[in-house]
C-alpha positions in Angstrom: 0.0 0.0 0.0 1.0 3.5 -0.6 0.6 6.5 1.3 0.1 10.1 -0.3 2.7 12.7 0.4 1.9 15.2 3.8 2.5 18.1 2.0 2.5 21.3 4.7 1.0 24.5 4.3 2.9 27.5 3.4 3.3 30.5 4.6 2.1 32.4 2.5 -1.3 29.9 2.9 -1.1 30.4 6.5 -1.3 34.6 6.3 -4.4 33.8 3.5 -6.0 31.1 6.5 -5.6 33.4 9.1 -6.8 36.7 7.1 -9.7 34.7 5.9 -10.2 33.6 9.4 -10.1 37.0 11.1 -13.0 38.4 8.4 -15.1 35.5 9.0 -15.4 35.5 12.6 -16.0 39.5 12.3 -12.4 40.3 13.7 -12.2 42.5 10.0 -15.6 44.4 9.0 -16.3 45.0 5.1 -14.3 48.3 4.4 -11.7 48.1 6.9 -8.6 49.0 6.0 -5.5 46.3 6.2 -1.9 47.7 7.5 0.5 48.3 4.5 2.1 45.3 2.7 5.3 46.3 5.3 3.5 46.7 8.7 2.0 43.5 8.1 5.3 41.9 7.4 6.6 43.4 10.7 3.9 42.2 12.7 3.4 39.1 11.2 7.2 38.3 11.0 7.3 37.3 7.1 8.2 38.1 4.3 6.9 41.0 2.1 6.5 38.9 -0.3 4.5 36.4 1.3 2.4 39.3 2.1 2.5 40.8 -0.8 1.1 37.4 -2.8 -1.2 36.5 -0.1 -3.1 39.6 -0.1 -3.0 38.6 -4.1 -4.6 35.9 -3.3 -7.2 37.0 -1.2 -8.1 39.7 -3.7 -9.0 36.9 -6.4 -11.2 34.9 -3.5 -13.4 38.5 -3.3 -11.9 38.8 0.7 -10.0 42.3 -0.1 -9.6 44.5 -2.5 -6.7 47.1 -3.8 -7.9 50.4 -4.1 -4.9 52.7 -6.0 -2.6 54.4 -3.2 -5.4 53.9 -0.7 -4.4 51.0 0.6 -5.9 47.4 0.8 -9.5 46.6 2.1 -11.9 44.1 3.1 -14.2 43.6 0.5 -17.9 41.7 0.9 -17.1 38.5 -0.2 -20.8 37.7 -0.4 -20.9 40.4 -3.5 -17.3 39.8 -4.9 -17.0 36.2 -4.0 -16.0 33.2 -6.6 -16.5 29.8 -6.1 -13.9 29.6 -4.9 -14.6 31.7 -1.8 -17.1 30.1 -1.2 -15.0 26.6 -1.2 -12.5 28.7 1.6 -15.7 29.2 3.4 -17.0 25.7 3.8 -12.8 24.3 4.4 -13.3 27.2 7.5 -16.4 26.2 8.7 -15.4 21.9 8.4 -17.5 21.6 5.6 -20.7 22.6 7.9 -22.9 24.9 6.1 -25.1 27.7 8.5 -29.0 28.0 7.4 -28.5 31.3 5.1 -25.9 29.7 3.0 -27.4 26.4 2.4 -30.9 28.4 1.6 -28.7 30.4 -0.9 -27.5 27.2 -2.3 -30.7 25.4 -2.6 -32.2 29.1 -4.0 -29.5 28.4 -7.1 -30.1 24.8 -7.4 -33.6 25.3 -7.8 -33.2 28.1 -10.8 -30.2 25.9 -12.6 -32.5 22.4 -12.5 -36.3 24.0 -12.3 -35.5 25.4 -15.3 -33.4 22.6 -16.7 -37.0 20.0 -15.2 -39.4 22.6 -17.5 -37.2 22.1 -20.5 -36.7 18.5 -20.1 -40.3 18.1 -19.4 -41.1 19.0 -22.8 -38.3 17.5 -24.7 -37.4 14.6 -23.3 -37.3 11.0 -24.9 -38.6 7.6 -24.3 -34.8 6.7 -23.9 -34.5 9.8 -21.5 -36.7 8.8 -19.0 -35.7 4.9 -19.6 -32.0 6.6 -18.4 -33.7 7.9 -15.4 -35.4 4.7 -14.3 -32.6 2.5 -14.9 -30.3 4.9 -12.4 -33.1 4.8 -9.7 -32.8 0.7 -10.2 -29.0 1.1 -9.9 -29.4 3.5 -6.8 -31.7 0.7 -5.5 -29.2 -1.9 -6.3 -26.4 -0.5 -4.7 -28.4 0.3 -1.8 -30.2 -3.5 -0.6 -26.0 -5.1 -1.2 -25.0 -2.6 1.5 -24.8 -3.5 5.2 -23.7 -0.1 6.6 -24.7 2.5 3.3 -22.4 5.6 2.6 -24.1 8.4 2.2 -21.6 10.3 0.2 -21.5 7.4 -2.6 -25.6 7.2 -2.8 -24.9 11.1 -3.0 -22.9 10.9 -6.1 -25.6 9.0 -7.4 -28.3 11.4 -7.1 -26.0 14.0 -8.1 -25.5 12.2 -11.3 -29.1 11.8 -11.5 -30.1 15.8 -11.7 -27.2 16.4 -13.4 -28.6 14.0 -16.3 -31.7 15.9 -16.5 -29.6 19.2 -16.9 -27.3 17.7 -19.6 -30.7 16.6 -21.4 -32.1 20.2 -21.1 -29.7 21.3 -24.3 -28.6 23.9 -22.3 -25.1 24.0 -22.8 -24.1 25.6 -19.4 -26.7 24.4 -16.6 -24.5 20.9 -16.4 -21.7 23.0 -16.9 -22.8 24.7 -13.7 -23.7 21.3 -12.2 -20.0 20.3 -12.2 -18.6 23.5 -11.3 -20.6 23.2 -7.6 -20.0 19.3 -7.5 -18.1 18.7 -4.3 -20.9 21.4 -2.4 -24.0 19.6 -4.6 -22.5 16.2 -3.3 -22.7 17.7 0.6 -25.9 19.1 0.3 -27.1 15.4 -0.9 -25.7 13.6 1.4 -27.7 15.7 4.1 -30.6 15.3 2.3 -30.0 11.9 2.5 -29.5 11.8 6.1 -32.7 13.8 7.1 -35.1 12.1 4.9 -34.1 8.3 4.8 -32.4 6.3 2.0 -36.1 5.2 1.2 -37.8 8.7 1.0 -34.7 10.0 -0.9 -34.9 7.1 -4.1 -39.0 7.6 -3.7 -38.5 11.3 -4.7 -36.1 10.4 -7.6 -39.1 8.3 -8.6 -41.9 10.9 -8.1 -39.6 13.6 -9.8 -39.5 10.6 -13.2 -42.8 10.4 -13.1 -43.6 14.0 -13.5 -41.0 14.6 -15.7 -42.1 11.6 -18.0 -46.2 13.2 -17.9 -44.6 16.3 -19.1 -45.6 18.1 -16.3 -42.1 20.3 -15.6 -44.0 23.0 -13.4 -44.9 20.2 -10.8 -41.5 18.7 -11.1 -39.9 22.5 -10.0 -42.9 22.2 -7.3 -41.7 19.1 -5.5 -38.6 19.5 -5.9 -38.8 22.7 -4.2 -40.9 21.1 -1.4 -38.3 18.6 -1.0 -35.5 21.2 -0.4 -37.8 23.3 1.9 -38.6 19.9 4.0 -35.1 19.3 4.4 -34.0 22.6 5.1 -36.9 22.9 7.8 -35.6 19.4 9.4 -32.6 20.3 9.3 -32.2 23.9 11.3 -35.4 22.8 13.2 
């Protein structure tokens, strides 16, 4: 067997953890001003250049911003933010997501596959839905050979799942999307699966087929919307 190389941090990705860490626990307010590139190298004991490609760094994430000979400030992530920021955010909070920002999440979700359900609704094939059914039965399968189930590999499954529907949309950039918030899809699943049941979970897969398959992509964006507003009720109860 072979064992992965422990690769430690550096420092310039310690001064990024710890700025990061000192906006999101409200130590740094949006529009304060950070200490010039050398007073934070004298109080932090690095480099100026660590500093100086660190606060690079944080710029690109949406956490500061460079305003001309003003100086450096901390900018609202929430408006400026990547994916990526948003990846920093979950690593801070051990991949535990607070009520706003998995609302916000399931808010998107709901616009990228409602609208990719509507379209599919209407367009979809006898093979299409034949897809569908056969990855319920292979959910299904997986699921009765398993004495203790992972949630995070039935998760992939249903991920795949929606993510089919959005690649048989047409629409060139919904499974796009899909793929760019994969690892954060995947977590939101897996509590899904956790609140509602393994059973309850491949019975809305089932529900959401049998919509689709009637053409009916308005009641398809319905329960799937009722299903994300269950869970997120359960969950923050």
């Amino acid at each position: 067997m072979q064992f992965g190389v422990i690769v430690a941090p550096t420092i310039r990705n310690l001064f990024v953890e710890k700025i990061v860490a000192m906006i999101l626990t409200g130590k740094l307010s949006v529009g304060d001003r950070l200490p010039s590139e050398r007073e934070l190298a004298e109080q932090m004991r690095v480099s100026k250049t660590v500093i100086h490609a660190g606060l690079k760094d944080l710029e690109r994430m949406g956490f500061v911003y460079v305003s001309g000979r003003q100086g450096t400030f901390v900018a609202n992530y929430a408006e400026n933010g990547t994916f990526e920021t948003l990846a920093t955010i979950l690593k801070f909070n051990g991949r535990r997501l607070d009520r706003e920002t998995t609302k916000s999440l399931l808010d998107m979700r709901l616009a990228i596959e409602g609208q990719a359900s509507r379209i599919f609704a209407k367009s979809h094939t006898k093979e299409d839905i034949a897809t569908l059914r056969r990855m319920i039965d292979e959910i299904r399968k997986y699921v009765s050979k398993q004495e203790r189930m992972d949630p995070s590999e039935m998760a992939h499954m249903l991920f795949r799942f929606h993510r089919f529907i959005c690649l048989k949309s047409g629409n060139t950039f919904f499974p796009v999307l899909m793929n760019a918030f994969r690892d954060i899809g995947i977590l939101l699943w897996e509590s899904s699966i956790k609140i509602l049941g393994i059973e309850k979970s491949i019975e809305h897969l089932e529900h959401f087929t049998s919509l689709l398959e009637e053409g009916k992509g308005e009641e398809t964006v319905q329960a799937l919307s009722d299903m994300f507003d269950t869970c997120l009720s359960l969950a923050y109860k």
